[in-house]
C-alpha positions in Angstrom: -4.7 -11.7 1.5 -7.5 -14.5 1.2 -8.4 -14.6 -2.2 -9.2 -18.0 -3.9 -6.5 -19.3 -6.2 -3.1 -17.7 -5.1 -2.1 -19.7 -2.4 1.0 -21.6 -4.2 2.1 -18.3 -4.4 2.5 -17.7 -0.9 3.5 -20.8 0.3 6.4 -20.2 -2.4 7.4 -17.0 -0.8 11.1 -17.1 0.8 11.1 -16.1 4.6 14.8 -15.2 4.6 16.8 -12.8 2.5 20.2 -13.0 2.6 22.7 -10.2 2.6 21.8 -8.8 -0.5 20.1 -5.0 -1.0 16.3 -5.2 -1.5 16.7 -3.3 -4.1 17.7 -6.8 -6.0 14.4 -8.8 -5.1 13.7 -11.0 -8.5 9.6 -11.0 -8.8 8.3 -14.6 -8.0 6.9 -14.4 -10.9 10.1 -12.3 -13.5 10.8 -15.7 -15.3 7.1 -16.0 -16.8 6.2 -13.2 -17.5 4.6 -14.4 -21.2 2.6 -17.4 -19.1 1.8 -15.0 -16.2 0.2 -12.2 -18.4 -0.9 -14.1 -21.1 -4.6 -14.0 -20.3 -6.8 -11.6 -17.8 -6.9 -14.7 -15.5 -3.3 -15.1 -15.2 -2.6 -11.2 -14.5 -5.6 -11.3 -12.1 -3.5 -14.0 -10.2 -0.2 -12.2 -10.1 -1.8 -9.1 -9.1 -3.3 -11.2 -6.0 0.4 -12.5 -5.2 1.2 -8.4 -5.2 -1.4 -7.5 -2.8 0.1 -11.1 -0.6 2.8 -9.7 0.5 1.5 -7.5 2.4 0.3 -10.5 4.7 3.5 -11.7 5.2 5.2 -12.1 8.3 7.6 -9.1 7.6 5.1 -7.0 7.0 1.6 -6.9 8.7 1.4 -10.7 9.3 3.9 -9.7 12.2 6.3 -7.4 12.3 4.1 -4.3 11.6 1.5 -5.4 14.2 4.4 -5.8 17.1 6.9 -4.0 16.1 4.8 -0.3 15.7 2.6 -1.2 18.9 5.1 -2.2 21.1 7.6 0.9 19.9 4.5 3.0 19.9 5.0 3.8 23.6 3.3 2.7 27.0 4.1 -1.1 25.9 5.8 -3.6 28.3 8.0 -6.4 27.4 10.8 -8.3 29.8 13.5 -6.9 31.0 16.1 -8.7 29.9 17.8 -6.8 27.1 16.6 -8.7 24.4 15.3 -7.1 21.1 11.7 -7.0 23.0 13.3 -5.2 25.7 14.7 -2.3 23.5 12.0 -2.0 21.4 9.2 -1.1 24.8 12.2 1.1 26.1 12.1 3.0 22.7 15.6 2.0 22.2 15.6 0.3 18.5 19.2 -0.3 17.1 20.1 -1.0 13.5 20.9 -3.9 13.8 17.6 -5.7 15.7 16.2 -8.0 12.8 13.2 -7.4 13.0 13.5 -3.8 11.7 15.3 -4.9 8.6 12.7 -7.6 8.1 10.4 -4.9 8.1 11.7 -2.7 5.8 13.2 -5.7 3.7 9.1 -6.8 3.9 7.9 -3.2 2.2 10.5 -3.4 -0.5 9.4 -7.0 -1.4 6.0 -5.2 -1.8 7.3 -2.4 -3.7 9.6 -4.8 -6.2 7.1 -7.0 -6.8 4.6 -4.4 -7.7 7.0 -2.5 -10.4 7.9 -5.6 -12.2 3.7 -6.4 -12.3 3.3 -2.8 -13.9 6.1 -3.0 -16.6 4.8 -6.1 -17.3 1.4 -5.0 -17.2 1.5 -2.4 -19.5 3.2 -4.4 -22.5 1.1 -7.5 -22.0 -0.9 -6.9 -25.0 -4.1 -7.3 -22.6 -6.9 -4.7 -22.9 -6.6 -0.5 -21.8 -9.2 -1.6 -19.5 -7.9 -4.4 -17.8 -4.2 -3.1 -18.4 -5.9 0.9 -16.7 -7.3 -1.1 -13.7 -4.6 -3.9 -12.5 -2.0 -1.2 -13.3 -3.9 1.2 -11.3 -3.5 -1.4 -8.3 -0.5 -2.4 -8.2 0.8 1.5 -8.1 -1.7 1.6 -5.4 0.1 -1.2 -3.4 3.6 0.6 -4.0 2.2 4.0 -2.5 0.7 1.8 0.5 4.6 0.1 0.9 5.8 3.8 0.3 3.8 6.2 2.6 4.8 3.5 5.6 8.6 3.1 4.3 9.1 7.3 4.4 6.9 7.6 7.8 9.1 4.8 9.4 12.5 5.7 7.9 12.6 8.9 6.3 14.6 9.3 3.2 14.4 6.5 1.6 15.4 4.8 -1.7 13.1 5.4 -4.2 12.9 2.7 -7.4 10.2 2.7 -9.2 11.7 0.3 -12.1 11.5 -3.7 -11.5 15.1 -5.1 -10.1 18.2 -6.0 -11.9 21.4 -7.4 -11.0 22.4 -4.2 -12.2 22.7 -0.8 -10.7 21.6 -2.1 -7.2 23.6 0.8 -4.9 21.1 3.9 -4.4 20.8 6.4 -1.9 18.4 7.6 -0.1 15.9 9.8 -1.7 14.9 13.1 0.1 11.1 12.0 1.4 9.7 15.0 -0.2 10.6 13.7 -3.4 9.0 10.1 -2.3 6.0 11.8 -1.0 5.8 13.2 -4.8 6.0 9.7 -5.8 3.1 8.5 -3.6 0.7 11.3 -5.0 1.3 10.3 -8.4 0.9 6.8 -7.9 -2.3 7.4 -5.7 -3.7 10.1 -8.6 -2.9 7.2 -11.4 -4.9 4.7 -9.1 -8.3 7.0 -9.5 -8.5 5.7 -12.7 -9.4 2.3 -11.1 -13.2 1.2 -10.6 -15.5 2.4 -7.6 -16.1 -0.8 -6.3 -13.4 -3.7 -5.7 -13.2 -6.0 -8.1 -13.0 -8.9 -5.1 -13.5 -8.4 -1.3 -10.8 -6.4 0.2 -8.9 -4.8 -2.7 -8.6 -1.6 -3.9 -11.5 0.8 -5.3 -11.3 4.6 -6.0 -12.7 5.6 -2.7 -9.7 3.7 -0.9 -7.6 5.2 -3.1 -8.9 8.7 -2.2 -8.5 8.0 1.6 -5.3 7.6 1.3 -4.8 10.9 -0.4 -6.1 12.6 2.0 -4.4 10.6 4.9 -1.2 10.9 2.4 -1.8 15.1 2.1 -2.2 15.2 6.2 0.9 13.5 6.7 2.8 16.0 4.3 1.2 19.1 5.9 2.1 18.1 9.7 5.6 17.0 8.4 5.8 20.9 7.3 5.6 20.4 3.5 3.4 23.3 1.9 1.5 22.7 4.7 -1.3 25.1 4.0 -1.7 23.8 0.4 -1.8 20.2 1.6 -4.3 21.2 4.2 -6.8 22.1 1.5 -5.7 18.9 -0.6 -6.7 16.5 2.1 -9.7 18.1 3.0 -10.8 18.3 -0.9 -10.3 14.1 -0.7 -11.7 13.8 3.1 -14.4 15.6 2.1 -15.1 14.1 -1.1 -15.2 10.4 0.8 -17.1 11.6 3.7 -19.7 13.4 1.6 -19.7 10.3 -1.5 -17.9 7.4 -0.6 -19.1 4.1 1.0 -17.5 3.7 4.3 -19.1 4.1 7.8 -18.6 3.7 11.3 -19.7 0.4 12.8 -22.3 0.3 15.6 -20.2 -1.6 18.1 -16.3 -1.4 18.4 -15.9 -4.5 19.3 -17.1 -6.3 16.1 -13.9 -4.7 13.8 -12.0 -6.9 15.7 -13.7 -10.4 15.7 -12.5 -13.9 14.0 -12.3 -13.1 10.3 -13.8 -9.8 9.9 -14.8 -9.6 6.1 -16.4 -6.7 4.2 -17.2 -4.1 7.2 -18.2 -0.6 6.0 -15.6 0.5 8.0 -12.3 -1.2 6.3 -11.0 1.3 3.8 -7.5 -1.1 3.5 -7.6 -4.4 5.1 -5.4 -7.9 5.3 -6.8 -11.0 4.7 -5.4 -14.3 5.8 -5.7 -17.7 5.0 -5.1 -19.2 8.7 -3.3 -21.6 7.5 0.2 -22.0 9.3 2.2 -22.7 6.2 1.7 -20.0 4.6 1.1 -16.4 5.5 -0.8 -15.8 8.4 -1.7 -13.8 11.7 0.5 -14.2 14.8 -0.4 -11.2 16.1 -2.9 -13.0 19.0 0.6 -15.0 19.6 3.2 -12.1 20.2 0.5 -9.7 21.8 -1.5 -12.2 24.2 -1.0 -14.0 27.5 0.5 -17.4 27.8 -2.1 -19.4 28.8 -4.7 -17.4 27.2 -5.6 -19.4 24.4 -6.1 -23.0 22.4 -2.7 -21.6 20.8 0.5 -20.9 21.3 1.6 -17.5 23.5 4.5 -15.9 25.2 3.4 -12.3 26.7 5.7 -10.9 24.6 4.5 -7.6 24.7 1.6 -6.3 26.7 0.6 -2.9 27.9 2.2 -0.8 30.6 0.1 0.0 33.8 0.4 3.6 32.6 -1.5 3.1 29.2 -4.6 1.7 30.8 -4.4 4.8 33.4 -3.5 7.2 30.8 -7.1 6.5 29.4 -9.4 5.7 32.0 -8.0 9.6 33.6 -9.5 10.7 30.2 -12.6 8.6 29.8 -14.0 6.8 32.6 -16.0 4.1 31.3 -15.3 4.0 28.0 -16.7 1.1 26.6 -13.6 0.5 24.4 -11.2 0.1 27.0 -12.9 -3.5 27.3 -12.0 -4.6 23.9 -8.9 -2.7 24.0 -7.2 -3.8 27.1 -7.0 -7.6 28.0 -7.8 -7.5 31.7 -9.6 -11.3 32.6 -9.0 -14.4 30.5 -10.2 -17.9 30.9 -7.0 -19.9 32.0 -5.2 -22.7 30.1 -2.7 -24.8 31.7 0.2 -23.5 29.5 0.2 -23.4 25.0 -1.4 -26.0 22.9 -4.4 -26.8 25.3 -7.4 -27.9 23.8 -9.7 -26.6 26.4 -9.0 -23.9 29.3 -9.3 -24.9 33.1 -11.8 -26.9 34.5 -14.6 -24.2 36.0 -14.4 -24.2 39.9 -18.0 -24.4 41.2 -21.1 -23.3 40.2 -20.1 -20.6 38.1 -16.9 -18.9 36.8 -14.8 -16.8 39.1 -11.2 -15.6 39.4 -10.8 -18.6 40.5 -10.8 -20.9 36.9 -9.6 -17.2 34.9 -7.2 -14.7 35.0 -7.0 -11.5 35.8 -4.7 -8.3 35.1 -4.3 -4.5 36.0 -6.2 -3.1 37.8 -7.8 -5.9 39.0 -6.4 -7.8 42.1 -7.9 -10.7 43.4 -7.9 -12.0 47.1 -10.2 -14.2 49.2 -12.0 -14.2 52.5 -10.8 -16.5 55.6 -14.1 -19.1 55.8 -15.6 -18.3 52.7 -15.4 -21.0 49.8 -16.5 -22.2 46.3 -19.4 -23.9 46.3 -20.9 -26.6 43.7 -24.3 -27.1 42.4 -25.6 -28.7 45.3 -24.1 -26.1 47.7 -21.5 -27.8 48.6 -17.7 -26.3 49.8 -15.6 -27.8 46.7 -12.7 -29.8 47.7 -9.2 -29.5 45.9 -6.8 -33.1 45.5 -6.1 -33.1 49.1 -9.6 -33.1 49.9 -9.7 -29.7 51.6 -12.5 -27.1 50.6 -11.8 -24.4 48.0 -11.3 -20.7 49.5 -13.2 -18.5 46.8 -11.5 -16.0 45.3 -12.8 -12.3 44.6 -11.8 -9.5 42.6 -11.3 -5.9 43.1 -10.1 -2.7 41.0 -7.3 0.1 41.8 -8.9 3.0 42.0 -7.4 5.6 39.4 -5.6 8.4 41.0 -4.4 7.5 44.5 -1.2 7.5 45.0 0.8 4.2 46.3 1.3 6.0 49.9 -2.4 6.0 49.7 -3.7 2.4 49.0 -0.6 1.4 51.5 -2.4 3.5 53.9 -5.8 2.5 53.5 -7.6 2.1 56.7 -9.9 -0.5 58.2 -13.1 0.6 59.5 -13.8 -1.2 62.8 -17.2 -2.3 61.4 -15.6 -3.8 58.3 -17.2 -6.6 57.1 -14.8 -10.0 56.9 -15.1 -9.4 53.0 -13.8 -6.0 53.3 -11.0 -6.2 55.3 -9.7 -8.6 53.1 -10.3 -6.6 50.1 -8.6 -3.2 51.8 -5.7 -5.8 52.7 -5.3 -6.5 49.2 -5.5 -2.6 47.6 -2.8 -2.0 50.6 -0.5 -4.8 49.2 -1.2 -3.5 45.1 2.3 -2.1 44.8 4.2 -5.7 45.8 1.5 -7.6 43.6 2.1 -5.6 40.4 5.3 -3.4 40.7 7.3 -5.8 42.9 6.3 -9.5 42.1 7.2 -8.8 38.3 4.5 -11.6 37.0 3.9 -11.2 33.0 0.4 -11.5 33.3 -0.3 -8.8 35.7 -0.4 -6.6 32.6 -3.2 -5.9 30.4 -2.4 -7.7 27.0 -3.7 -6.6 23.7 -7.3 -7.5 23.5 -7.7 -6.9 20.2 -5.3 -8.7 18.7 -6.6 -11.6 21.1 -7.8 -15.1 19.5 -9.3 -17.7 22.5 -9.5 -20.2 19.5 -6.3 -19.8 17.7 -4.5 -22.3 15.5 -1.0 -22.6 17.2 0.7 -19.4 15.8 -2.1 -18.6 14.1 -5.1 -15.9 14.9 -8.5 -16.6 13.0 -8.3 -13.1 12.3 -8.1 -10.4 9.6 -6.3 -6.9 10.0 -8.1 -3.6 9.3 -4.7 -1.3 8.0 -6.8 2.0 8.1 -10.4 2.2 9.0 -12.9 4.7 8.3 -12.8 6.3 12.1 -9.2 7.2 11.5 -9.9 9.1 8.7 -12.6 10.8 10.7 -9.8 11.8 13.5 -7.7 12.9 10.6 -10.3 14.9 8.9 -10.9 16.6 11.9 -7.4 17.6 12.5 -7.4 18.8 9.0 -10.7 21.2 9.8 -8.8 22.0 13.3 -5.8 23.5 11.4 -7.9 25.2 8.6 -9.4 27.2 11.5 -12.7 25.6 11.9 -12.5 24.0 14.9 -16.4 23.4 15.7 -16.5 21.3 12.8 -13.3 19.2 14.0 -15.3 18.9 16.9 -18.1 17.6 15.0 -16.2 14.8 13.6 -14.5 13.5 16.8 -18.1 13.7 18.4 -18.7 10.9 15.4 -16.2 8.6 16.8 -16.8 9.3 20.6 -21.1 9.0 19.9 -19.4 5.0 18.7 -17.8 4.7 21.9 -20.6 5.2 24.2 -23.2 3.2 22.0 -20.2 0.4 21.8 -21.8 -0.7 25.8 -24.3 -2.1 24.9 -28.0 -1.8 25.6 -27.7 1.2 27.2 -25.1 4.0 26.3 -22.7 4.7 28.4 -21.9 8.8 29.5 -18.1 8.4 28.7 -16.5 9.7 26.4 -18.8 12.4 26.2 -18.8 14.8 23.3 -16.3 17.7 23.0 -18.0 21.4 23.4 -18.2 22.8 20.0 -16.8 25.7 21.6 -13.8 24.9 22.0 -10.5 26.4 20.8 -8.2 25.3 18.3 -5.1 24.6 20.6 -7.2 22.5 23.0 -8.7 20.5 19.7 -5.4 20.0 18.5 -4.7 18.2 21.6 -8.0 15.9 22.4 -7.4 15.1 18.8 -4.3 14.2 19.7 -5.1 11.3 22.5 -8.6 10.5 20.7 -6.5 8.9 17.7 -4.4 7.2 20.6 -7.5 5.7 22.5 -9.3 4.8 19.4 -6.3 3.0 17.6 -4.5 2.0 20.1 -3.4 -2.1 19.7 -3.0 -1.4 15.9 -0.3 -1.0 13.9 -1.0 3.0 13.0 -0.3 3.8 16.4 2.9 4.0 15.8 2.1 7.4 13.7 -0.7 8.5 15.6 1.9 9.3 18.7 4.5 11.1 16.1 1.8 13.3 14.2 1.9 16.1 15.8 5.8 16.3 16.7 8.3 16.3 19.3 6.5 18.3 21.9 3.2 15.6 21.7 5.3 12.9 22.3 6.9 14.1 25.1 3.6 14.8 26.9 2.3 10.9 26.1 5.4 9.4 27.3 6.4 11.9 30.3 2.6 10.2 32.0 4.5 6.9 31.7 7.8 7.7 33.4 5.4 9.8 36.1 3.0 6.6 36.6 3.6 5.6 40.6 3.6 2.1 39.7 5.7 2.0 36.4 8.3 4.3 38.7 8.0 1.7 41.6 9.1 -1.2 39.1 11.9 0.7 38.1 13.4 1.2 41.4 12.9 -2.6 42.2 14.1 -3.9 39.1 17.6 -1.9 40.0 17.5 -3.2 43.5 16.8 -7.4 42.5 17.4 -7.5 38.6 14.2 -8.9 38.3 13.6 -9.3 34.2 9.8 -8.4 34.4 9.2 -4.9 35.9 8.5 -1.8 34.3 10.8 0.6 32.4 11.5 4.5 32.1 12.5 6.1 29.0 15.7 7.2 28.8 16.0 6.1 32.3 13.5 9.0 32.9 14.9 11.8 30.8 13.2 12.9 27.9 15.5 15.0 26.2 15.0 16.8 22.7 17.4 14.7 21.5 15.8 11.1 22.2 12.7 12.6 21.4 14.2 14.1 17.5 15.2 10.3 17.7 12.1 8.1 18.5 10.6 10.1 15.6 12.0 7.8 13.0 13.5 3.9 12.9 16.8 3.2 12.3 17.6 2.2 8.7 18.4 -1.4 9.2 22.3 -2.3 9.2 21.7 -5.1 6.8 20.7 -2.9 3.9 23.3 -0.4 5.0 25.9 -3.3 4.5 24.8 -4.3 1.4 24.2 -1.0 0.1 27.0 1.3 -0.3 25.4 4.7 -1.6 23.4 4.5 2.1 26.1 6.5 4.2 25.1 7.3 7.9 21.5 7.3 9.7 18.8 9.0 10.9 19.5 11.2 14.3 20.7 9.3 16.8 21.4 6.2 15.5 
């Protein structure tokens, strides 16, 4: 978090645990507790270090940013059985570190948040103060909670600060942790309607998250009609009161250090600054080459993602700040500047550029400079220019192969209908990294070697309005669903620019429930995908969803041509299927959860077994 003042505690934070239960995490902070809450000041500080770890590289400074997008589905990462590689195939194991890192990272959250409350509350300091900060903190540990039981399940529950004592506990049933995280979040209302400082908690975050807490009961099956009418009481008591609003243009959430939008119910703030806790996001979901930075492509989209939207919304403005298509190229990490333009004006010829554009160039025709002139490479021979074009959605790979050439074709043409009929060797065959869109909005041009000059909005205001409307849907009012989706789609089209674009258009307010259900469904994908929640957003509605968002990725031509090259050459870089193309009930039953990590199984002996599968 970037708040003034708590810095030494980050930069004090330990990056590695050792093979100890997080259940045993000392506070930073359990030694001083006299000095630490001896004044409003001091509690004010610790507090700060509370909400820090959240910004942590085990938690959203990383691991919750990569991890959930790229095991979200229609993610890409090489082929070379590496952790990267199981996570896009959907194939997490216990043991893969960063899944105990992540769950170790929630815990530290959680453990340092208890020993703040019990110290809290007999600090002697004012009910006011005392009401507020312990409002907060409880807060926090709801936040580290509700994604702990989403990710995992059951899930030990402690709710007392750590001792070398007593260490061992099972796994609590999640409806019992989901009791937990409702009377945390109803303690927190007591806390002040606006944030003390930019960022943290006020009483209307703390009411989005019931409601976004009540939803997630109700589609798990717990008293679902009750928590139905629980979320919409808090959804519509935000909606109706509260301060939050969408943003006119998409694209601004997701700019260098976005601070204070109407839209941020929860957000992370970073400091930017290497040594501490910051955002690598731009560095594990951007091209090499990409940026001032450092970068590795080590995720990007699949060819089926970008597809799976443009078949649903043509046009849609967000796909542009969603999907990393063209780049300005660097010649490799840690460049100061990015390639020298080539002529008068940039082409593909100084950038790069990724599915579904190809680029290709015409015999004769050449960059020119200023003046006119052809420009000349180091061996003094003019430049060929090079021009872009775009696979068309929905023809099949027989199809562009088989493209003809009118007779009348233009020199220009032909060479463009060469290059659609070569698409499946330049993207399925060639296995390059950066033929696949990369996570635009993650992406930082100016970033800081590992580090993104940006912030991280956890749960914005238009995923409340997605889940509001799915609350309305299931209530049986479906028109007003409807109503609330056309909210976030009137954003999209406005999000062009000057002029509106048609796509996506609003939803009939005719409309039945079943065929709500489902646009709600994909909406929450296309408007959160590249952020962390989109790991839940493809899980919300079950089994039978997610078999219909990742069955268009195992039937995408191109991600099936990959597949069959990659067993024919072993090349690391083309596409996967899932479950080698089999979706079965029980893979599915399985992707609905993680793994709980083998580390904490190891060093916690009352945590027998897994979840399914694993």
């Amino acid at each position: 978090m970037k708040f003034k003042g708590y810095k030494y505690l980050i930069l004090s934070m330990a990056a590695a645990f050792s093979l100890t239960s997080c259940l045993d995490e000392d506070p930073l902070y359990s030694q001083n507790n006299e000095i630490v809450f001896s004044n409003p000041e001091n509690a004010n500080l610790a507090l700060r270090g509370c909400y820090s770890y959240f910004a942590t590289g085990n938690v959203y400074g990383q691991n919750m940013q990569e991890v959930l997008i790229a095991v979200g589905g229609h993610a890409w990462a090489q082929r070379n059985a590496s952790d990267q590689d199981l996570f896009v195939s959907l194939s997490p194991t216990p043991s893969i570190g960063q899944v105990g890192t992540m769950w170790d990272g929630l815990y530290k959250v959680i453990s340092e948040s208890n020993a703040f409350i019990e110290n809290m509350q007999g600090s002697g300091l004012s009910e006011e103060l005392i009401t507020q900060y312990v409002g907060e903190a409880k807060f926090l540990r709801a936040v580290a909670y509700l994604n702990l039981v989403t990710l995992f399940g059951d899930v030990p529950l402690k709710t007392v600060a750590s001792t070398s004592e007593g260490i061992a506990m099972p796994r609590t049933p999640r409806e019992d942790v989901f009791k937990q995280i409702i009377q945390d979040l109803t303690d927190a209302l007591a806390i002040s309607e606006e944030a003390e400082e930019n960022e943290r908690a006020c009483r209307w975050t703390v009411k989005a998250y019931l409601g976004k807490v009540y939803h997630k009961m109700a589609v798990l099956g717990i008293d679902t009609q009750q928590n139905l009418e629980n979320a919409k009481t808090y959804f519509d008591d935000v909606y109706e009161h509260g301060p939050y609003e969408l943003e006119s243009n998409y694209a601004d959430l997701f700019g260098e250090w976005v601070t204070g939008s109407k839209e941020a119910i929860f957000q992370i703030n970073f400091i930017g600054d290497a040594s501490a806790a910051y955002n690598r996001g731009s560095n594990r979901l951007c091209p090499n080459g990409s940026t001032t930075g450092i970068n590795w492509t080590t995720f990007a989209f699949s060819y089926s993602a970008y597809d799976l939207q443009r078949g649903f919304y043509p046009g849609d403005p967000r796909m542009k700040t969603t999907f990393m298509t063209q780049w300005r190229s660097y010649n490799g990490n840690n460049q100061s500047s990015p390639k020298p333009q080539v002529g008068a004006e940039l082409s593909p010829n100084d950038s790069t550029y990724a599915y579904p554009y190809l680029t290709y160039t015409v015999p004769g025709v050449y960059i020119l400079d200023a003046e006119g002139e052809p420009v000349l490479n180091n061996s003094g021979n003019p430049v060929l220019k090079q021009f872009v074009t775009t696979v068309p959605y929905g023809m099949t790979l027989d199809e562009l192969e088989n493209l003809e050439i009118p007779a009348d074709a233009t020199a220009q043409e032909e060479a463009r209908i060469t290059a659609l009929r070569k698409a499946e060797n330049t993207f399925a065959r060639k296995g390059n990294a950066i033929n696949y869109p990369s996570y635009g909005k993650a992406f930082d041009q100016q970033q800081a070697a590992q580090a993104a000059h940006k912030n991280l909005m956890v749960y914005r205001y238009a995923e409340m309005l997605l889940l509001m409307a799915d609350v309305y849907n299931e209530l049986g009012n479906p028109s007003r669903a409807v109503a609330l989706a056309n909210e976030v789609l009137e954003r999209a089209r406005n999000s062009a620019g000057e002029k509106a674009a048609t796509e996506p258009a609003d939803w009939s307010s005719t409309l039945d429930q079943t065929t709500v259900r489902e646009k709600l469904y994909y909406e929450r994908i296309f408007e959160l995908w590249g952020e962390p929640d989109i790991w839940d957003m493809t899980r919300l509605r079950g089994t039978e969803f997610l078999q219909d968002f990742l069955d268009y990725h195992n039937q995408h031509e191109m991600v099936q041509a990959g597949n069959t090259y990659y067993s024919e050459s072993n090349n690391a870089f083309t596409e996967r299927l899932y479950n080698n193309g089999n979706l079965t009930a029980d893979f599915l039953e399985k992707m609905m959860l993680f793994p709980i990590p083998q580390t904490e199984i190891d060093a916690n002996p009352s945590i027998t077994g897994n979840n399914p599968g694993y």
